[in-house]
OpenMM code with the backbone's topology and positions (N, CA, C; nanometers):
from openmm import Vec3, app, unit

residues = "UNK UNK UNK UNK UNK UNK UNK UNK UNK UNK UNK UNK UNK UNK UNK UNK UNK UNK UNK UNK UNK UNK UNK UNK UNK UNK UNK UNK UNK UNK UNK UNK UNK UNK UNK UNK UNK UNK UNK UNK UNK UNK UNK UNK UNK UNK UNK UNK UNK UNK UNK UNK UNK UNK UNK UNK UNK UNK UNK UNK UNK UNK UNK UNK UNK UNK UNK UNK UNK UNK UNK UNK UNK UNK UNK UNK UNK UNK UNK UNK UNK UNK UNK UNK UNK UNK UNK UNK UNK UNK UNK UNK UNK UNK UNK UNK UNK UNK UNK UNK UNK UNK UNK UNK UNK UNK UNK UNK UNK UNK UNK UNK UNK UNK UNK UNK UNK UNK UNK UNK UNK UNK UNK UNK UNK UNK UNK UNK UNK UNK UNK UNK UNK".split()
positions = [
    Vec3(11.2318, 10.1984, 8.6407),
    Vec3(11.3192, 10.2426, 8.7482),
    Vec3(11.4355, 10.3179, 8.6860),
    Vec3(11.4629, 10.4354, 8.7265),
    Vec3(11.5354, 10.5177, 8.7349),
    Vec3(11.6864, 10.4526, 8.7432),
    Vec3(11.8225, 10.4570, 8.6476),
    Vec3(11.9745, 10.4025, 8.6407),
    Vec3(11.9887, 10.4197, 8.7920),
    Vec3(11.9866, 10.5117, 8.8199),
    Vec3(12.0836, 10.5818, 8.9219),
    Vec3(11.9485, 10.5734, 9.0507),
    Vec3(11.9935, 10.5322, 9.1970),
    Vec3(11.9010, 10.5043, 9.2951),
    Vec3(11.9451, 10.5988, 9.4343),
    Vec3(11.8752, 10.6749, 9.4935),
    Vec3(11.9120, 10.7013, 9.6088),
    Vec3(12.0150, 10.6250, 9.6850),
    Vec3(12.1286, 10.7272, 9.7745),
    Vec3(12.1612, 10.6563, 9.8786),
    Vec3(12.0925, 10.5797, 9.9783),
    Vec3(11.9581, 10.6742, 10.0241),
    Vec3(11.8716, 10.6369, 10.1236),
    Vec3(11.7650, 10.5926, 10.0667),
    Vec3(11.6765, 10.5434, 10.1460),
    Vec3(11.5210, 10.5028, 10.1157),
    Vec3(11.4804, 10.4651, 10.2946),
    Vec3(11.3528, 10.5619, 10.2682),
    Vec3(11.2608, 10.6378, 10.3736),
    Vec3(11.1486, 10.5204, 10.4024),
    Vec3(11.1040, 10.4435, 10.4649),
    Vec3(11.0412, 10.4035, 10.4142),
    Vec3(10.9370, 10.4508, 10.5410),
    Vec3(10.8109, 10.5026, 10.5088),
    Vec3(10.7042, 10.5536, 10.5836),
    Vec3(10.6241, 10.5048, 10.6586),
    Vec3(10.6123, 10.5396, 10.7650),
    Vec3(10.5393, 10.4468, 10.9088),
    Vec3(10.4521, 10.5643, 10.9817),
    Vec3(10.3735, 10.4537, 11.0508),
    Vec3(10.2905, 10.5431, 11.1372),
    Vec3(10.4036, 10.6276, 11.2700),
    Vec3(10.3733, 10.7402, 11.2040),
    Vec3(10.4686, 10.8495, 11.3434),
    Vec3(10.6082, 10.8319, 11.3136),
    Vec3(10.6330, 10.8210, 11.1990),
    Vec3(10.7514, 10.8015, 11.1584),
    Vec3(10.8513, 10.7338, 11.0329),
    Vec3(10.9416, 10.7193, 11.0317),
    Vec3(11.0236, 10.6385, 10.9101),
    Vec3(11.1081, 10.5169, 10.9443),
    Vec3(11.1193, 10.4236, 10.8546),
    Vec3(11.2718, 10.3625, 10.8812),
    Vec3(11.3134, 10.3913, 10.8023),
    Vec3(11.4716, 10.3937, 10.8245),
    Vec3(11.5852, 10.4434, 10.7123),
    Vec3(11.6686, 10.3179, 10.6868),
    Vec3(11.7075, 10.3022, 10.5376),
    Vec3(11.7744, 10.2483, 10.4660),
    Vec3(11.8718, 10.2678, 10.3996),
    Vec3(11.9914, 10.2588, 10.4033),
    Vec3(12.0834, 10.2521, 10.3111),
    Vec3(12.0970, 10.1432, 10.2310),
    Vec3(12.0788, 10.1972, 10.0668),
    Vec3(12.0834, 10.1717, 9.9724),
    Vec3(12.2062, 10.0849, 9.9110),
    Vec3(12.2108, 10.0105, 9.9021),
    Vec3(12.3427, 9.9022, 9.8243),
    Vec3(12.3448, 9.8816, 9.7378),
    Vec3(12.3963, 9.8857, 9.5556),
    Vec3(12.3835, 9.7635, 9.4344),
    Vec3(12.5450, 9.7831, 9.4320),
    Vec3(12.6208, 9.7653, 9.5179),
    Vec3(12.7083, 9.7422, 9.4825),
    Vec3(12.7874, 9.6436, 9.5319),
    Vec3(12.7391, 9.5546, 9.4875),
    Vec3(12.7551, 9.3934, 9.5305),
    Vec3(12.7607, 9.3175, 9.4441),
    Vec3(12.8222, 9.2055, 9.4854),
    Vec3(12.8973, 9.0769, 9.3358),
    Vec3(12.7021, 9.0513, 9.2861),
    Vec3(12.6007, 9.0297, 9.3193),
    Vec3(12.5313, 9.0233, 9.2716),
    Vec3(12.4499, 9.0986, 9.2211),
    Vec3(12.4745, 9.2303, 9.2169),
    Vec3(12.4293, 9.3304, 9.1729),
    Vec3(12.2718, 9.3177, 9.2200),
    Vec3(12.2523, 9.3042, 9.2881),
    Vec3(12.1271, 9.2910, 9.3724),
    Vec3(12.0622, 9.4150, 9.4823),
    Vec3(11.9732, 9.4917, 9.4805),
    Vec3(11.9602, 9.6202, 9.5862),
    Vec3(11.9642, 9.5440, 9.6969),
    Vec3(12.0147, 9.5857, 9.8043),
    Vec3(12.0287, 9.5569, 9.9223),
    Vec3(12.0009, 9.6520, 10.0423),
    Vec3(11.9369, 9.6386, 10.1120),
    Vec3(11.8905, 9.7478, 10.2036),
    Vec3(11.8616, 9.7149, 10.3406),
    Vec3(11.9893, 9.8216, 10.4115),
    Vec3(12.0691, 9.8265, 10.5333),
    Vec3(11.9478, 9.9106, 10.6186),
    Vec3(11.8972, 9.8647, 10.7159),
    Vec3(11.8087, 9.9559, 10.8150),
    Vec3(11.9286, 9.9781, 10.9007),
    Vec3(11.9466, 10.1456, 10.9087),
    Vec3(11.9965, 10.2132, 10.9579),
    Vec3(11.9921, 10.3121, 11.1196),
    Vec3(11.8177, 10.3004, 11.0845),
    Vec3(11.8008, 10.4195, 11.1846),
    Vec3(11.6162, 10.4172, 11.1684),
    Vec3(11.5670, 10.4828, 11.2617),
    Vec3(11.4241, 10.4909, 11.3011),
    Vec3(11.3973, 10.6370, 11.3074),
    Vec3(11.2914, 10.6907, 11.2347),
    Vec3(11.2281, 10.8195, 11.2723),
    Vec3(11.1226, 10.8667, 11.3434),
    Vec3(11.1346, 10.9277, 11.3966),
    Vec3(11.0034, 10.9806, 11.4864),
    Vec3(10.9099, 11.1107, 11.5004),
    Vec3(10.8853, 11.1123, 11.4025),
    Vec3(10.8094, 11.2219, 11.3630),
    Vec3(10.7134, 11.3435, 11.4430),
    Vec3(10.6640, 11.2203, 11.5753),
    Vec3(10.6270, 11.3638, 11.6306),
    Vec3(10.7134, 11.3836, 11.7933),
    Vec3(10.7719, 11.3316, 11.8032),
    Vec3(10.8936, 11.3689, 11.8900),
    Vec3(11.0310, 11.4855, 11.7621),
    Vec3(11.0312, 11.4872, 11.6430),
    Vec3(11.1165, 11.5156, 11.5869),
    Vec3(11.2556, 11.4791, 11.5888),
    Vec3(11.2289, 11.3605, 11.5864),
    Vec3(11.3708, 11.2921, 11.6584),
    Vec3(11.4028, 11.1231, 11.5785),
    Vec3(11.5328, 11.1352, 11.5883),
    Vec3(11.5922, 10.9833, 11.5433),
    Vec3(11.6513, 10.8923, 11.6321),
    Vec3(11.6903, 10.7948, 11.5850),
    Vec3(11.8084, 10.6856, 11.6421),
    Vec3(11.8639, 10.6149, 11.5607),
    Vec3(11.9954, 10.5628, 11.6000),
    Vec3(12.0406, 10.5091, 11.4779),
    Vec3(11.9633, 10.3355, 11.5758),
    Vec3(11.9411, 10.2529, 11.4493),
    Vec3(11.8694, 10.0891, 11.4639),
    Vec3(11.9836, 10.0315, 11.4883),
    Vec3(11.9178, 9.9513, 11.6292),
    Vec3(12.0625, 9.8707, 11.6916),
    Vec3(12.1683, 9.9100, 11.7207),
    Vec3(12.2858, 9.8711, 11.6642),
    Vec3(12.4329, 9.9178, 11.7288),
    Vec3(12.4890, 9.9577, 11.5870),
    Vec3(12.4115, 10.0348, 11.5109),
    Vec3(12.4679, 10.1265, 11.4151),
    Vec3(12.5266, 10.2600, 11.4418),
    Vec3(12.6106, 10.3180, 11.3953),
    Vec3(12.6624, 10.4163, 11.3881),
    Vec3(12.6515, 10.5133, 11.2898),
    Vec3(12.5725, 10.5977, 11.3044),
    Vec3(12.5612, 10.6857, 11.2089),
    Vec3(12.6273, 10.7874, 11.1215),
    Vec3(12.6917, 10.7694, 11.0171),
    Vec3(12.7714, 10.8919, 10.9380),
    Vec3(12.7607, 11.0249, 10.9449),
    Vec3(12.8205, 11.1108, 10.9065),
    Vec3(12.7534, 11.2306, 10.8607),
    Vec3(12.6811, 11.2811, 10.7872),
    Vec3(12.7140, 11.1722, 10.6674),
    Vec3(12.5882, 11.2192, 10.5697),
    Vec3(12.5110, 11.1084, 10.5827),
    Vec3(12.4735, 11.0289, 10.7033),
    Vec3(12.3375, 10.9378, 10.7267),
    Vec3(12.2935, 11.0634, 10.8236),
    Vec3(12.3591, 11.1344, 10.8720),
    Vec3(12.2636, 11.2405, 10.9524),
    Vec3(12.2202, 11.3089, 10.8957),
    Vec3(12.2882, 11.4214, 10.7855),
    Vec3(12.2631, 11.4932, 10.7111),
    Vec3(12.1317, 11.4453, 10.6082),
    Vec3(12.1422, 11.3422, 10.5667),
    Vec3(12.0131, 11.3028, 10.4936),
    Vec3(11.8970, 11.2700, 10.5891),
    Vec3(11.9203, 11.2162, 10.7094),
    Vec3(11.8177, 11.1902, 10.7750),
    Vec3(11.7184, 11.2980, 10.8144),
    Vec3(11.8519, 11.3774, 10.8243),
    Vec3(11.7762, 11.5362, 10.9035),
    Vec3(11.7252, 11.6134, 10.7777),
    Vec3(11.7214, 11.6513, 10.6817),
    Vec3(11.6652, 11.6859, 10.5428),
    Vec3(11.5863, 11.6430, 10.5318),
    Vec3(11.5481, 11.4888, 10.5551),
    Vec3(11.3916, 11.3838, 10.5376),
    Vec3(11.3042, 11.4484, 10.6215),
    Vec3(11.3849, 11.4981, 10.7536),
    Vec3(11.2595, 11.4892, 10.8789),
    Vec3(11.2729, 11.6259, 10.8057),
    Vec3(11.3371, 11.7204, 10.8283),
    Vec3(11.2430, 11.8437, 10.7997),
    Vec3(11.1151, 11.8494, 10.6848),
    Vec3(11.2126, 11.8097, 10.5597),
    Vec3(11.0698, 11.8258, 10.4743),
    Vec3(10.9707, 11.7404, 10.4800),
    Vec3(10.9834, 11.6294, 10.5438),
    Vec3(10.8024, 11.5249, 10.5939),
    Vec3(10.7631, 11.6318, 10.6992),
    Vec3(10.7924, 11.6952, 10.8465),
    Vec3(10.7576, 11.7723, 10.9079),
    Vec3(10.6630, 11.8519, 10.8277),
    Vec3(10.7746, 11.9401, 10.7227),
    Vec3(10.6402, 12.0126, 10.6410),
    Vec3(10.5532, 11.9891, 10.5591),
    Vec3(10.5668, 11.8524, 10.4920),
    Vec3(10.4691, 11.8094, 10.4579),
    Vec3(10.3318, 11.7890, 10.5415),
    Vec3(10.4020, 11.6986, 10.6395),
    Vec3(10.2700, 11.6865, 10.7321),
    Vec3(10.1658, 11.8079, 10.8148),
    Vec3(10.2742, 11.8963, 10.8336),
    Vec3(10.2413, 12.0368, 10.8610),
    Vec3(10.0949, 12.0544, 10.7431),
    Vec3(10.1237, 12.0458, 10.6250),
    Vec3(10.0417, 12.1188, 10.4794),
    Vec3(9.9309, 12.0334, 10.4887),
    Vec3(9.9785, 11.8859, 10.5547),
    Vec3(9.8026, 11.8240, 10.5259),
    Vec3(9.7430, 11.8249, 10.5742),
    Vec3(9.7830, 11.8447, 10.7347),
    Vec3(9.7267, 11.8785, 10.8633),
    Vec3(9.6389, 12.0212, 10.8443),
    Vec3(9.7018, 12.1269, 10.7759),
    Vec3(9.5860, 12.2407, 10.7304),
    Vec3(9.4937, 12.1851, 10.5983),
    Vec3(9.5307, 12.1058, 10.5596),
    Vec3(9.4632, 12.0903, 10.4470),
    Vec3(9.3700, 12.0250, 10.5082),
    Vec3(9.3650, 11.9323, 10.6121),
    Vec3(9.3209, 11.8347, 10.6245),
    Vec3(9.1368, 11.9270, 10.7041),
    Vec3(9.2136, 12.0100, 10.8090),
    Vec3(9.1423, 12.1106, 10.8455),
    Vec3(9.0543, 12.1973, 10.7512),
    Vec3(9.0840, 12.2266, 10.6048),
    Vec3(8.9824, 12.3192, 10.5195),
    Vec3(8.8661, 12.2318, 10.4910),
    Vec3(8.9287, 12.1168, 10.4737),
    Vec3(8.8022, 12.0016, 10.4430),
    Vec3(8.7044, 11.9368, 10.5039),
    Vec3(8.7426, 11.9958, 10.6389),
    Vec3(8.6591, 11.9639, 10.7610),
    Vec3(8.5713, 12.0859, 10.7572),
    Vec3(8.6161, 12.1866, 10.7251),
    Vec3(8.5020, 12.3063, 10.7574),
    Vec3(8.4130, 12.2753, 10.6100),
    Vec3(8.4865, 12.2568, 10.4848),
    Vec3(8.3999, 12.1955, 10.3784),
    Vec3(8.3130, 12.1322, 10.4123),
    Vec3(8.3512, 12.0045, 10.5041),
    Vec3(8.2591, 11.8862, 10.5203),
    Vec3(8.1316, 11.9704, 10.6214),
    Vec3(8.1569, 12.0219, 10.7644),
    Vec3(8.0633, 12.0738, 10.8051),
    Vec3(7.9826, 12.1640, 10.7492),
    Vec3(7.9810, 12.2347, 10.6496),
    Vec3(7.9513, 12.3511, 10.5416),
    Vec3(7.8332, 12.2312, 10.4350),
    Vec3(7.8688, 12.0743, 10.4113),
    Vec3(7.8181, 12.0315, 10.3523),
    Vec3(7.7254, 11.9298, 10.4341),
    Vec3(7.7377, 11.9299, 10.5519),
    Vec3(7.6597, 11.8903, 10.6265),
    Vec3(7.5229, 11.9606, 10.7174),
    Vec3(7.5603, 12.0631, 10.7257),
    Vec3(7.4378, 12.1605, 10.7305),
    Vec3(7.3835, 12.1778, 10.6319),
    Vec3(7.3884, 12.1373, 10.5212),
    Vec3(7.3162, 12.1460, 10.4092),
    Vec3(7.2253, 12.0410, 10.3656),
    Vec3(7.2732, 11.9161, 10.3874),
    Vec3(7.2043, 11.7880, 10.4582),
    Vec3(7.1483, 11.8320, 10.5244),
    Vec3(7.1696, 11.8615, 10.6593),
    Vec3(7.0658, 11.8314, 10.7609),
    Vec3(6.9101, 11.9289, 10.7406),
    Vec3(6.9700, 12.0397, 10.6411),
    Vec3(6.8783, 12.1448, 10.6227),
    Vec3(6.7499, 12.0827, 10.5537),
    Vec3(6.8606, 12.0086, 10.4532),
    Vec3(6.7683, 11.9962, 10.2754),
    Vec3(6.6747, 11.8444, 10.2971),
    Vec3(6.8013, 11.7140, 10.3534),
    Vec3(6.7674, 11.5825, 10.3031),
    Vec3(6.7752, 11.4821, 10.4207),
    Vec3(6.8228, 11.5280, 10.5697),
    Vec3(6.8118, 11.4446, 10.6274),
    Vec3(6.6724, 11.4486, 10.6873),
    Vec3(6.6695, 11.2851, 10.7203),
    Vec3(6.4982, 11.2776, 10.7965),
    Vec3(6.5186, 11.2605, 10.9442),
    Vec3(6.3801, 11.2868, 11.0141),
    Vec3(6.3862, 11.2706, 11.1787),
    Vec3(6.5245, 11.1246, 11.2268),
    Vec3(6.4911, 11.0108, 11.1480),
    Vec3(6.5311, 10.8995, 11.2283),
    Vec3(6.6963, 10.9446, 11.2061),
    Vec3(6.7780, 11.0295, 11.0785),
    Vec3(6.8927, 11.0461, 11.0423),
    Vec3(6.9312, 11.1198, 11.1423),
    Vec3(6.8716, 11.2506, 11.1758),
    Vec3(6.9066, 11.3411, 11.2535),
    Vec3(6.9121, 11.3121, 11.4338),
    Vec3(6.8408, 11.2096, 11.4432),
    Vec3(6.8274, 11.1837, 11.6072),
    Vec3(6.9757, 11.0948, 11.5842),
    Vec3(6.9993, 11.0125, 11.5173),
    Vec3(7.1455, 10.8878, 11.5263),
    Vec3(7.2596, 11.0596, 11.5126),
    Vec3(7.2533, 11.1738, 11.4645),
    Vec3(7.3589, 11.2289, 11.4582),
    Vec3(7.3502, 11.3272, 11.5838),
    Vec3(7.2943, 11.3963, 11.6000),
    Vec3(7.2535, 11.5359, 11.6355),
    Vec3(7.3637, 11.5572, 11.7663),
    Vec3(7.3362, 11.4851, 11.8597),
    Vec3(7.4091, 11.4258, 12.0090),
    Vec3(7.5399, 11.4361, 11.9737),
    Vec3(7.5791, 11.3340, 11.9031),
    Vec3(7.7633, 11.3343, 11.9261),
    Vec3(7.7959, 11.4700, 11.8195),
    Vec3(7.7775, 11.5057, 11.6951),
    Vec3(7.7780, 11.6226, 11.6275),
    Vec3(7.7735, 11.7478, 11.7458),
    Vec3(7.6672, 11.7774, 11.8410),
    Vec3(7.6519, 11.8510, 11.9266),
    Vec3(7.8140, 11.8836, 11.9896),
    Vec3(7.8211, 11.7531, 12.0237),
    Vec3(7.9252, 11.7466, 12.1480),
    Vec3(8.0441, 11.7758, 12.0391),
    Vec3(8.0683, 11.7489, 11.9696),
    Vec3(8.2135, 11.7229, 11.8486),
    Vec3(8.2245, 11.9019, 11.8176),
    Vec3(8.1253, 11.9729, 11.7803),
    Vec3(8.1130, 12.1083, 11.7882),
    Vec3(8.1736, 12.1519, 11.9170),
    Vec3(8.0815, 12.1415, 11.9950),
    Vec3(8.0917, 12.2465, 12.1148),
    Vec3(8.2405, 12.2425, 12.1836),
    Vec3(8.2827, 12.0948, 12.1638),
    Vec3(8.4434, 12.0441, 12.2207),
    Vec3(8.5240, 12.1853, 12.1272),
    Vec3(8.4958, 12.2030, 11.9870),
    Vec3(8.5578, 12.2617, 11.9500),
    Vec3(8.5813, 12.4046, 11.9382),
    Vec3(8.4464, 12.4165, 11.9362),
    Vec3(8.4090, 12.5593, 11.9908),
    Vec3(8.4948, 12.6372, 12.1210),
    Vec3(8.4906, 12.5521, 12.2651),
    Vec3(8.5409, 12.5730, 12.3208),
    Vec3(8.6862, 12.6115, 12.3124),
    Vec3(8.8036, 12.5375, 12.2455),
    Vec3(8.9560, 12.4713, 12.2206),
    Vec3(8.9569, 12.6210, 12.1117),
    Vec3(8.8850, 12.6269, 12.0318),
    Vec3(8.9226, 12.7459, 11.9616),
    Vec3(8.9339, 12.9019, 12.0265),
    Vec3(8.7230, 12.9153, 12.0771),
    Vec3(8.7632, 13.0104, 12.1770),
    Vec3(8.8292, 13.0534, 12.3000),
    Vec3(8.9280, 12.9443, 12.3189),
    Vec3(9.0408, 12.9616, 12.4334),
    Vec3(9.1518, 13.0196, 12.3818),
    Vec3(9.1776, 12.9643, 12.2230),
    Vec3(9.3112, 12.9654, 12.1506),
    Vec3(9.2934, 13.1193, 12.1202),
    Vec3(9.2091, 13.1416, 12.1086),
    Vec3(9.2025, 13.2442, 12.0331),
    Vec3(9.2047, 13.3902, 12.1208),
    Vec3(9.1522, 13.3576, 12.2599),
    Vec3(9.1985, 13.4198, 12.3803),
    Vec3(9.3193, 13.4359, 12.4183),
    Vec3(9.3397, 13.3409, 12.4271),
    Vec3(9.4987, 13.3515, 12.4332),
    Vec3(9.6701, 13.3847, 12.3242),
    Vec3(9.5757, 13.4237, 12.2001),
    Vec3(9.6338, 13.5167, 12.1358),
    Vec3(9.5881, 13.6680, 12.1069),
    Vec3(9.4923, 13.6855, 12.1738),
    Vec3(9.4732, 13.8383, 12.1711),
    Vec3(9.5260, 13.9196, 12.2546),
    Vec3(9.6238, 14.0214, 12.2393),
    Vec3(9.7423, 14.1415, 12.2788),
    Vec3(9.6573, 14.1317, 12.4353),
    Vec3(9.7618, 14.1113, 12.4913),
    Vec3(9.7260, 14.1506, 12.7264),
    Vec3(9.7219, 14.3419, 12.6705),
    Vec3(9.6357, 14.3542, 12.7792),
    Vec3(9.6301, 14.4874, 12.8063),
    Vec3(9.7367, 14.5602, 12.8631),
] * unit.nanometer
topology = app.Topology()
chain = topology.addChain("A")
for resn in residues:
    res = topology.addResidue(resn, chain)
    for name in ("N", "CA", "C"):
        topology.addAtom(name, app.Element.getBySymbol(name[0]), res)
């Protein structure tokens, strides 16, 4: 562990964070950690926890966290997407090369439907960014 410790500590949740302020500065020299505040990641939004009051620089750090997790999550969310067209790219290749009748009847149906859902959602999106006349 690193001498020197953050003010804050993030600690990561589904759809969000809790926030901590950081303490060793106490007769027992012991870390101590103040929940401060709640994040909400896909609202983009905070609160301070309970009947805390938030500083300026508990905002200022809070709001720095959410932006750059935002973009993080932003990067895996495409990432997450290349690997899906990977995976389908490696699944037609299966179904081409190595799957058998009994494999292909348990998939074929919901695969069908999981496509075409998407098929659709894209060719709408994609309508609806092409220039109006």
């Amino acid at each position: 562990m690193s001498a020197t410790l953050p003010d804050y500590y993030f600690r990561v949740r589904e759809n969000g964070a809790a926030v901590f302020r950081l303490d060793t500065e106490n007769r027992n020299r012991r870390i101590e950690m103040d929940q401060i505040a709640i994040i909400n990641t896909n609202r983009g939004d905070y609160k301070a926890h309970g009947d805390r009051a938030l500083s300026d620089a508990d905002r200022a750090a809070i709001e720095t966290w959410l932006t750059d997790r935002m973009e993080i999550l932003r990067i895996r969310a495409l990432d997450d997407i290349h690997r899906a067209i990977d995976h389908l790219n490696l699944t037609t290749q299966w179904a081409q090369s190595r799957a058998s009748d009994a494999d292909l009847e348990t998939v074929t149906d919901p695969l069908l439907l999981a496509m075409h859902d998407l098929r659709t959602v894209l060719v709408r999106k994609k309508g609806e960014r092409l220039p109006k006349d």
